[in-house]
C-alpha positions in Angstrom: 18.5 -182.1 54.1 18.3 -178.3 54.4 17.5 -176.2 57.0 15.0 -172.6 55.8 13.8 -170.5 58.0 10.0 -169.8 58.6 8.6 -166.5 60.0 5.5 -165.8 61.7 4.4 -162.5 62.7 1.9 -161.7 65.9 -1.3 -159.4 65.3 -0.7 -155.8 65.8 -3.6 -154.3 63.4 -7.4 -154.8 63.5 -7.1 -157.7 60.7 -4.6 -159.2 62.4 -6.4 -159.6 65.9 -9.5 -161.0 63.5 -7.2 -163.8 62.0 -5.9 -164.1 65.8 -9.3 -164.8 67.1 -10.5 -167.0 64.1 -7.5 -169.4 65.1 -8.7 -169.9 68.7 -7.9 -169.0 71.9 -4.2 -168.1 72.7 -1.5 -165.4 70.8 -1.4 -167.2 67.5 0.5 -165.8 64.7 -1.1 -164.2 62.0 1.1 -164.1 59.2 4.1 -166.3 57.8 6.8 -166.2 55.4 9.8 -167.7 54.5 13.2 -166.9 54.1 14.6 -167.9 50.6 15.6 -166.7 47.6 17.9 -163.8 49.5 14.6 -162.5 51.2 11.5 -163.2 52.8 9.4 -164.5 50.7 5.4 -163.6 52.0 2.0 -162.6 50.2 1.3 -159.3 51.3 -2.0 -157.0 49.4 -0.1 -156.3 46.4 0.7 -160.1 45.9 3.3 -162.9 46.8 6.8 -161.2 46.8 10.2 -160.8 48.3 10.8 -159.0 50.8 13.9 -157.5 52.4 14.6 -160.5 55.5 14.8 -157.8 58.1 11.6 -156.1 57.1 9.9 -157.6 60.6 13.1 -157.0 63.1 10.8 -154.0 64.9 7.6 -156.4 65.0 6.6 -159.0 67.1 7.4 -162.5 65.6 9.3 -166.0 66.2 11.8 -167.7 63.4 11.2 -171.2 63.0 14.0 -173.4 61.5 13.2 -176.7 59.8 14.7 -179.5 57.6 13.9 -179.8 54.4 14.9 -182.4 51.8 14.8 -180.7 48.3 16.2 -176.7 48.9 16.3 -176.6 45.3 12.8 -177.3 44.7 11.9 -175.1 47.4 13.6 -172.5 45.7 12.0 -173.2 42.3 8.4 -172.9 43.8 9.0 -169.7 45.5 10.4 -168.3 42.0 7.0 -169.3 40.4 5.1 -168.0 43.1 6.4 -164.9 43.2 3.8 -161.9 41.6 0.7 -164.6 42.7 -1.9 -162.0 43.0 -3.0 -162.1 47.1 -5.8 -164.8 48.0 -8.4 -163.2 50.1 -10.7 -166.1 49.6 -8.1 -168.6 50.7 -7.9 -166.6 54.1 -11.5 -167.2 54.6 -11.3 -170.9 53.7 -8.3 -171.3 56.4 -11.2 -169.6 58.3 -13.5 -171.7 57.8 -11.4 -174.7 58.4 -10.2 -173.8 61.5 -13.7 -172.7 62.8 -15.7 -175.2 61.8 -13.4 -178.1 60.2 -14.5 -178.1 57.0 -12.2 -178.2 53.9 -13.4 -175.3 51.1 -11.9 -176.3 47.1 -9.5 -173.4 47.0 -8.3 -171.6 43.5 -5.5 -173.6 43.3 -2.3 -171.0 42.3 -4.2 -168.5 41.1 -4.2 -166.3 43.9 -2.4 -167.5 46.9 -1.9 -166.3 51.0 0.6 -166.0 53.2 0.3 -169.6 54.9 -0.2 -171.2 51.3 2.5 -169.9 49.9 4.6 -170.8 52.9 3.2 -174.8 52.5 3.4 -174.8 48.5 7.2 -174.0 48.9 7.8 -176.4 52.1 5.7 -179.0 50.1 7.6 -178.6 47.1 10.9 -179.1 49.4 9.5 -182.4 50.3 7.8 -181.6 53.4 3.9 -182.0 53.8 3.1 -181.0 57.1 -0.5 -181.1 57.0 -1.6 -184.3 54.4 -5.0 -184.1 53.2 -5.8 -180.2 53.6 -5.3 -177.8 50.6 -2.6 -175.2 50.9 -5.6 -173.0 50.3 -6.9 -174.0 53.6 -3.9 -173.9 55.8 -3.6 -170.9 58.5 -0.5 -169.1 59.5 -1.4 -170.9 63.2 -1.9 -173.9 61.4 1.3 -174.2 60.2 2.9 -172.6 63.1 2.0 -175.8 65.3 2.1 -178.3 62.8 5.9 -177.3 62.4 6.3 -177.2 66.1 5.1 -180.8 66.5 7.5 -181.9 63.3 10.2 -184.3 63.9 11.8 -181.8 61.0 11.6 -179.5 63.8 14.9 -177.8 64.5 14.9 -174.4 66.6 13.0 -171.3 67.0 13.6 -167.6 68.0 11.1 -165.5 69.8 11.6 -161.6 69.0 
């Protein structure tokens, strides 16, 4: 086992308070990435890339660390990731999930989002979080309290 960091921003701009209130009631984050490959790894407008790890130090966010079992792997998958065009669609379907419960057939790794790319590489490390629902489908609030509930569950940081 391996411990990676996860990070999940909180909604200071007008698109961020719309993913906020899509998720439900409560601060929910808004945005996630994770901390591999020397970087933050996050899908941003231009695409999935790597980021420097203290590009959110001035911003609200937590840091979530959990166990993985294959780091390698997890490495690996954010390599191929990276330069993933970004998946607008994908946000609506974790949308549409989270409103109404229904799972939309995403584009696979065509494009990809910041939660996605966040459970591709965490899947591909050996740890499924949320079984059943496409990585196209999974929101940044999603994933935030699926992790908290995870017996993979190791510490988090609240900036």
């Amino acid at each position: 086992m391996a411990n990676i960091d996860i990070l999940f921003s909180y909604p200071t701009d007008f698109i961020g308070r719309v993913i906020d209130l899509a998720e439900g009631k409560g601060p929910d984050p808004c945005h996630c990435g994770v901390f591999i490959l020397d970087g933050l790894c996050q899908a941003l407008s231009q695409g999935f890339v790597k980021s420097p790890a203290d590009v959110y130090d001035s911003e609200r966010h937590a840091v979530m660390t959990v166990a993985i079992k294959d780091i390698a792997a997890a490495e690996s998958k954010a390599q191929e990731l990276l330069g993933t065009p970004y998946g607008y669609l994908d946000c609506v379907n974790g949308g549409i999930h989270d409103i109404l419960g229904k799972v939309v057939p995403g584009d696979g790794e065509f494009t990809i989002n910041c939660s996605e790319g966040v459970t591709r590489i965490l899947r591909a490390g050996g740890m499924d979080l949320l079984p059943g629902i496409p990585a196209d489908c999974v929101t940044p609030a999603d994933l935030f309290h699926a992790l908290n509930s995870s017996p993979f569950f190791v510490q988090i940081c609240l900036k």
